[in-house]
DOGURO-85697 format. One record per residue (C-alpha): chain; x, y, z. Coordinates in steps of 0.02 Angstrom, whole numbers, always signed. Layout:
// DOGURO-85697
ATOM, unit, px, py, pz
ATOM, A, X, Y, Z
...
***
This chain:
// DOGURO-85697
ATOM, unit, px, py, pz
ATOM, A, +611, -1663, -1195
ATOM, A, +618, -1747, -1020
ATOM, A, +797, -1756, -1040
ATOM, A, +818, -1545, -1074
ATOM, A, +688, -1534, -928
ATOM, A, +812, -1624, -828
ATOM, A, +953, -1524, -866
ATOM, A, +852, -1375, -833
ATOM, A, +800, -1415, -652
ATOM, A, +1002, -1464, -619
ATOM, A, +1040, -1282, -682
ATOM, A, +941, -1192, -597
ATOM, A, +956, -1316, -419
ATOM, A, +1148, -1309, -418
ATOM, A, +1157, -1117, -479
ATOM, A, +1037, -1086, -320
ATOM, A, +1163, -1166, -223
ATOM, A, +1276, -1068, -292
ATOM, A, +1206, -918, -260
ATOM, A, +1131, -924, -101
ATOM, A, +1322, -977, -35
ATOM, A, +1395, -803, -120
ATOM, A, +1260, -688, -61
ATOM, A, +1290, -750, +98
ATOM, A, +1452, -725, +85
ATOM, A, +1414, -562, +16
ATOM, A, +1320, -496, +144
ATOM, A, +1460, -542, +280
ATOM, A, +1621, -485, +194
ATOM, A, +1715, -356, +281
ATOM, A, +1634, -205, +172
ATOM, A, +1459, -231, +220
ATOM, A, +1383, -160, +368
ATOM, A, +1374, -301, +498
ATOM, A, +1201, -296, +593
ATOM, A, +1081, -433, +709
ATOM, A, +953, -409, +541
ATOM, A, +1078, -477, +420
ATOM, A, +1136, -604, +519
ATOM, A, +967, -697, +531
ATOM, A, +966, -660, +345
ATOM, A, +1118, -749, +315
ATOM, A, +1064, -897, +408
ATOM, A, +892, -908, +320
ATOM, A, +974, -897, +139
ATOM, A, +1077, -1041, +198
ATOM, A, +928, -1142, +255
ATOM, A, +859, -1113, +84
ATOM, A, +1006, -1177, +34
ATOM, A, +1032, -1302, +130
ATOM, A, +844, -1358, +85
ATOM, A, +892, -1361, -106
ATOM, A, +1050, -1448, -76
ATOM, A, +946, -1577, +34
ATOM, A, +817, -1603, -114
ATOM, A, +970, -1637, -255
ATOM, A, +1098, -1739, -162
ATOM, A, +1012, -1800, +17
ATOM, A, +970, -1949, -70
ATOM, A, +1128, -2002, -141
ATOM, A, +1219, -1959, +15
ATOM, A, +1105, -2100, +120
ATOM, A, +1136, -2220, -12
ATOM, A, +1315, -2188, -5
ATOM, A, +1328, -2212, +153
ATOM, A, +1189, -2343, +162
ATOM, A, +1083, -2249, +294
ATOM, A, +911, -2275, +283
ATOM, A, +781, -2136, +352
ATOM, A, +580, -2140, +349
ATOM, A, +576, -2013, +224
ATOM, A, +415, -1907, +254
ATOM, A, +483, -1741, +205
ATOM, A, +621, -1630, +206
ATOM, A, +632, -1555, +389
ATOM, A, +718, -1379, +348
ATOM, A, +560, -1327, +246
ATOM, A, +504, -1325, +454
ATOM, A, +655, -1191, +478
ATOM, A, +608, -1060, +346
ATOM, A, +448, -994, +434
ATOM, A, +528, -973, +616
ATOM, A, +713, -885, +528
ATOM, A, +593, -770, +442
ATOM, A, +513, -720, +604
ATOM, A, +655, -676, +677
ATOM, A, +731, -572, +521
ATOM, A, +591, -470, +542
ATOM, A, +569, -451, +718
ATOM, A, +779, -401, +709
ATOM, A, +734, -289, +558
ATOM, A, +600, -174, +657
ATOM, A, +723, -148, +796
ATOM, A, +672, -300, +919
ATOM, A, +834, -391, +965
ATOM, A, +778, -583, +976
ATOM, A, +837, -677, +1118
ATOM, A, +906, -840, +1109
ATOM, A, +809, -935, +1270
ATOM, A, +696, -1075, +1292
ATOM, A, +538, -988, +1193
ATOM, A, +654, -949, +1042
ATOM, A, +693, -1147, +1029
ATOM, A, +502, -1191, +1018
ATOM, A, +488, -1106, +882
ATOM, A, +593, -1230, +811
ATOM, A, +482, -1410, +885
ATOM, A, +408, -1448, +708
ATOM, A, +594, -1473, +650
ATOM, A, +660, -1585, +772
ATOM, A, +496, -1670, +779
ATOM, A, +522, -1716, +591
ATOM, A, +693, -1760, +607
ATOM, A, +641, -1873, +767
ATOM, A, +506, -1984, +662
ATOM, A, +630, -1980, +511
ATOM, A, +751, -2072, +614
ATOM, A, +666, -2180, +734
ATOM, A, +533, -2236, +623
ATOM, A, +627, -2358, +528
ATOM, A, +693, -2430, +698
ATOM, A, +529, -2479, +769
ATOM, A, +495, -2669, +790
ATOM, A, +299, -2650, +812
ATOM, A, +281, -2751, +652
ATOM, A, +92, -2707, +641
ATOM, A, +132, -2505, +619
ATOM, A, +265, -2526, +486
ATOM, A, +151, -2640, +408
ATOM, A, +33, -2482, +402
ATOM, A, +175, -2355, +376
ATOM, A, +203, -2464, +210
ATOM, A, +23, -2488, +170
ATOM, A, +2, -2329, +178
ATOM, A, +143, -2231, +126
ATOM, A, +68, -2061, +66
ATOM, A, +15, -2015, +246
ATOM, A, +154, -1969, +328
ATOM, A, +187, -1868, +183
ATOM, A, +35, -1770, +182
ATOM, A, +44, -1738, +379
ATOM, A, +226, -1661, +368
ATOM, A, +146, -1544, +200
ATOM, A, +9, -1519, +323
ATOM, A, +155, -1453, +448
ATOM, A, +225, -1354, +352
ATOM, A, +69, -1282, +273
ATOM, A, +6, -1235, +449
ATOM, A, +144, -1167, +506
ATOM, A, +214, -1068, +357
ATOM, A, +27, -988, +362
ATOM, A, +17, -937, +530
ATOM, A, +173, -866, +541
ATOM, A, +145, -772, +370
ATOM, A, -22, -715, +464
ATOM, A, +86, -663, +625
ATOM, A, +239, -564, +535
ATOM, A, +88, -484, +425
ATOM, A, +8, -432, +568
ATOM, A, +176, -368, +658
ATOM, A, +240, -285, +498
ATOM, A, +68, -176, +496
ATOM, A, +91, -136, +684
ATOM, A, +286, -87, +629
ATOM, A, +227, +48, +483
ATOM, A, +76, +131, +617
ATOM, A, +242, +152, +722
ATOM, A, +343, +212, +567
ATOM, A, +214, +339, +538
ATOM, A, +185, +391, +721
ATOM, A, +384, +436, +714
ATOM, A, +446, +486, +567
ATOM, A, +372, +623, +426
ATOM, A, +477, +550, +278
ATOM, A, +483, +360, +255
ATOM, A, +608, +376, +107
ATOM, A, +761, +339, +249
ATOM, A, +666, +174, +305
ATOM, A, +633, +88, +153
ATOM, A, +526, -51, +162
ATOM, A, +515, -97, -33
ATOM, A, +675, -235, +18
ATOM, A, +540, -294, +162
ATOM, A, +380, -307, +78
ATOM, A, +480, -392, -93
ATOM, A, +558, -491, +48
ATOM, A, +367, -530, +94
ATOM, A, +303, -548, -79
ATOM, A, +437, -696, -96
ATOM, A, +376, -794, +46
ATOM, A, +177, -766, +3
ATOM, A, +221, -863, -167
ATOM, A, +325, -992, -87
ATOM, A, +135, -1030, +29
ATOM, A, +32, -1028, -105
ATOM, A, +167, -1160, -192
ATOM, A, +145, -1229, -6
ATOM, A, -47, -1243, -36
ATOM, A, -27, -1320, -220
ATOM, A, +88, -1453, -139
ATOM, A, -42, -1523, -19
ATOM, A, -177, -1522, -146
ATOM, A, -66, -1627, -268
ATOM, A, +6, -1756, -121
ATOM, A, -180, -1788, -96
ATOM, A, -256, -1815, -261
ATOM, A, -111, -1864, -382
ATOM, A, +55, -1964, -357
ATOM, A, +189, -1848, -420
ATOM, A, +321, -1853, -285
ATOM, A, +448, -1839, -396
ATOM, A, +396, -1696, -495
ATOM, A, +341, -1609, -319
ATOM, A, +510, -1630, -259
ATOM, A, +586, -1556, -396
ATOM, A, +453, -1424, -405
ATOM, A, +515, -1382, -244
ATOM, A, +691, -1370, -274
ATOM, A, +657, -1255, -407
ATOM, A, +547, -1128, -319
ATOM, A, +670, -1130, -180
ATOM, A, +815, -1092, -303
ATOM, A, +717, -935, -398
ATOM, A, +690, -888, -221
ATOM, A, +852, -865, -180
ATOM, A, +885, -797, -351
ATOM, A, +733, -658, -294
ATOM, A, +816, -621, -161
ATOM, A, +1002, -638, -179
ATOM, A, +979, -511, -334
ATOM, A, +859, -401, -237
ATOM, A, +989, -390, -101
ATOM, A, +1118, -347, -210
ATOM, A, +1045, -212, -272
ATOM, A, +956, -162, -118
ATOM, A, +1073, -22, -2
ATOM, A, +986, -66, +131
ATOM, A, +1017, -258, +143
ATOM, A, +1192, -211, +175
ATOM, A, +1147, -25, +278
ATOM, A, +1004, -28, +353
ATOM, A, +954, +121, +457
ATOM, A, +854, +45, +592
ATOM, A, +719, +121, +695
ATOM, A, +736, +90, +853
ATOM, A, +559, +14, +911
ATOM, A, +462, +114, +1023
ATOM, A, +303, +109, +1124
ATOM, A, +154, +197, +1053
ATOM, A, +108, +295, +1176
ATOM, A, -59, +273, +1252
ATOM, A, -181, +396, +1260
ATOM, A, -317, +437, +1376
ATOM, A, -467, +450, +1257
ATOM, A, -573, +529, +1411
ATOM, A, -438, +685, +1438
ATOM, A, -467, +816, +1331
ATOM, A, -308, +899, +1236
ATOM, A, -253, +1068, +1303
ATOM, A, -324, +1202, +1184
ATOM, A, -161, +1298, +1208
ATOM, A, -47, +1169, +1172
ATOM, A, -123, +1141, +1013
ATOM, A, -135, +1327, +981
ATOM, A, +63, +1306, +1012
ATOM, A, +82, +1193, +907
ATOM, A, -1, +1259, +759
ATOM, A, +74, +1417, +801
ATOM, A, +239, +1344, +782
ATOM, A, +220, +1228, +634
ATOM, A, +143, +1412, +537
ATOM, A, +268, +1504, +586
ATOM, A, +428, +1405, +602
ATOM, A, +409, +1298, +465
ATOM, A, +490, +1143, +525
ATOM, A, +418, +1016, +418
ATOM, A, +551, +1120, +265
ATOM, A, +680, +993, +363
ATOM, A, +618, +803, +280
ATOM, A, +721, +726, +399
ATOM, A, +598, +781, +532
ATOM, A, +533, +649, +676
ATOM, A, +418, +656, +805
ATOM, A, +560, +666, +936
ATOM, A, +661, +827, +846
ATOM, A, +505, +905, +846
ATOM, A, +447, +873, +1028
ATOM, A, +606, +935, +1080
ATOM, A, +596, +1095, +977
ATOM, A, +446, +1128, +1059
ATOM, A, +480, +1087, +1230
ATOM, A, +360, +951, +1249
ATOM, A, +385, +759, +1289
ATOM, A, +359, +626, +1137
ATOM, A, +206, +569, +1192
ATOM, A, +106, +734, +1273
ATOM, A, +146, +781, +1064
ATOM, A, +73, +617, +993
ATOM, A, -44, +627, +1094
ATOM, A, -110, +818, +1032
ATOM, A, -69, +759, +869
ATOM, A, -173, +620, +880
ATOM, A, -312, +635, +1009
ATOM, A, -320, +815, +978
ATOM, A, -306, +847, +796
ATOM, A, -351, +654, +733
ATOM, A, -204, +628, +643
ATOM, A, -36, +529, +631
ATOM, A, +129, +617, +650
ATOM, A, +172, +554, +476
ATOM, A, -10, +629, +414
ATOM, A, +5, +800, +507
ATOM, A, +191, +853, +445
ATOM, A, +144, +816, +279
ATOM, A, -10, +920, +258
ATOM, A, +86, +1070, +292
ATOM, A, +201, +1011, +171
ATOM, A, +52, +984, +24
ATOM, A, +7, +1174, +73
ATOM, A, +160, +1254, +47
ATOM, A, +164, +1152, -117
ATOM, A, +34, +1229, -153
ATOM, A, +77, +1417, -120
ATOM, A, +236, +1394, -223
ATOM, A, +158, +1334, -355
ATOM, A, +60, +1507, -359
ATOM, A, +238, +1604, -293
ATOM, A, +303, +1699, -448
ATOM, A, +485, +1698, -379
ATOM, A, +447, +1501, -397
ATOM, A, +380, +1486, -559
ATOM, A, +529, +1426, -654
ATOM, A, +547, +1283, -521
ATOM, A, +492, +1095, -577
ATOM, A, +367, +1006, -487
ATOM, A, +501, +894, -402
ATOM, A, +591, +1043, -364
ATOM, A, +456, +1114, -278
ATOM, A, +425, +947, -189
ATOM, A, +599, +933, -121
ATOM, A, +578, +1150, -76
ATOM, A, +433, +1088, +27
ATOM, A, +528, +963, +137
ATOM, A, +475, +800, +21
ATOM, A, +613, +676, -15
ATOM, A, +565, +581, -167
ATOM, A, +454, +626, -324
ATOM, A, +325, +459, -312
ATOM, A, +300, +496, -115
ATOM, A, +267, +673, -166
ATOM, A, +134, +623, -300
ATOM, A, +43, +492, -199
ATOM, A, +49, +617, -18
ATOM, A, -15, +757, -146
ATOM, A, -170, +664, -232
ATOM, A, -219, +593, -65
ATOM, A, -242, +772, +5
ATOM, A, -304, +846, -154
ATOM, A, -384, +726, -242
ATOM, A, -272, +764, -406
ATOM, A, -110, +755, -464
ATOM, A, +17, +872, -418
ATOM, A, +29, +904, -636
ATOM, A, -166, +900, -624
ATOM, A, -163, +1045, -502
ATOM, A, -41, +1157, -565
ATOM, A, -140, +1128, -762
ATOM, A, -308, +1201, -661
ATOM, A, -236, +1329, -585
ATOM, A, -167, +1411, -772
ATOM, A, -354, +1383, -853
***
């Protein structure tokens, strides 16, 4: 048995080497769409792995070349947190820029690689006499590190990527174009890997299974890449993303009241025009259709009429749903056809934009309206 469990965990380590190498070089062959965003992807599939390489053959490779280190942890665990940051921050539009507050994120690393190799150097006999008398705790203060820091940048890019979606929704009226299934998979990935983060630091403290841990981590690292290296394949947008360009949301005077005819305009036009029929439709197109700015219309959208761009469009959409389904000339249509007659894109965003306006089902609906 420990011998197949063995085998196992060198499977799945070297085939996460493996693949995290050829999705990288997947991602940057000549067919894909070079962007910033994939870039920082690249490099933070190969500090995965890099970090699974580390954890099967770092080891060896000291021995080999008989190098000793004060082996607390392994310091690229201290690079995933920061890489991921700035995937994201490239991924909603903001270009990161390599200066001096860029690096810091970066301290815990070279901190860690510091103490791994000047630790072993020290002649203060009396603190490698407590370095070796107590050898757990500079392992538990680097899982400490990394626990910290994983969690408050998983709090920070949360917080960011909910920011990111208000903006999506201030902007756009369909969200099928900016998909954000690859990002919050992408997210899902990295909540696990904490939580394994968490587990980790409970076990250092109360049981001495280094070895297993290690391997433990090797593993999760390399179905991690597997996650996402097969995600990414499949995913267009990993290879074409369509990137919003990040804009301000505009900020609104609370204490100004919206100009009654402007809105009157604007509901005037929306009636009669019917621009949300176009499900490409942004906040901009429309604005300029209009003859207003982008933010004197967000801001009668949202001061004066309490909604979200994303909200407002697709109300009007939900209504003429609505009248076709009661539109004999339409009553050999499907629901999705009707959907995608109404200006939706997809069938699920139809369904879930429908029964949060309605309270039922588009199939619900259409049933009451033939009793």
């Amino acid at each position: 048995m420990h011998i197949l469990l063995d085998q196992l965990f060198l499977i799945l380590i070297n085939g996460g080497i493996v693949l995290g190498i050829f999705v990288v070089l997947l991602i940057n062959n000549k067919g894909a769409r070079k962007s910033r965003a994939n870039l920082f992807l690249s490099v933070l599939l190969m500090a995965f792995t890099f970090s699974i390489f580390h954890i099967r053959y770092a080891s060896n490779l000291m021995s080999h070349f008989s190098y000793r280190v004060f082996n607390a942890g392994d310091p690229t665990f201290l690079l995933i947190a920061p890489l991921l940051s700035f995937y994201i921050e490239e991924l909603t539009g903001r270009r990161v820029k390599f200066s001096l507050k860029s690096v810091l994120h970066f301290i815990p690393f070279f901190f860690i690689i510091v103490c791994s190799l000047s630790l072993n150097s020290l002649t203060n006999n009396s603190f490698i006499s407590f370095l070796n008398d107590h050898s757990k705790l500079p392992i538990i203060i680097f899982w400490i590190i990394v626990v910290i820091q994983f969690s408050g940048y998983q709090i920070f890019i949360q917080r960011k990527w909910r920011n990111y979606q208000q903006l999506i929704r201030q902007e756009v009226s369909n969200t099928e174009n900016i998909n954000i299934s690859w990002v919050k998979f992408f997210m899902s990935v990295f909540l696990i890997i904490n939580i394994f983060f968490f587990f980790a630091l409970f076990i250092i403290i109360h049981f001495d299974y280094m070895i297993w841990l290690w391997k433990a981590s090797g593993i999760v690292f390399s179905l991690s890449v597997f996650a996402l290296g097969y995600k990414g394949i499949l995913q267009r947008e990993i290879f074409y993303t369509d990137e919003i360009k990040a804009v301000d949301i505009p900020i609104i005077n609370k204490q100004a009241r919206p100009d009654q005819q402007l809105i009157d305009k604007l509901v005037s036009y929306m009636s009669e025009k019917k621009p949300y029929f176009d499900s490409e439709l942004t906040l901009s197109s429309l604005a300029k259709d209009i003859g207003m700015s982008r933010s004197q219309l967000s801001q009668l959208i949202n001061d004066g009429l309490g909604e979200n761009f994303y909200d407002f469009v697709n109300k009007y959409r939900v209504e003429e749903v609505k009248r076709l389904m009661t539109d004999p000339q339409a009553k050999n249509f499907n629901l999705l056809g009707i959907a995608l007659e109404a200006g939706f894109k997809s069938k699920s965003t139809f369904n879930l934009i429908f029964k949060r306006f309605t309270g039922l089902t588009p199939t619900e609906y259409r049933k009451n309206l033939s009793t």
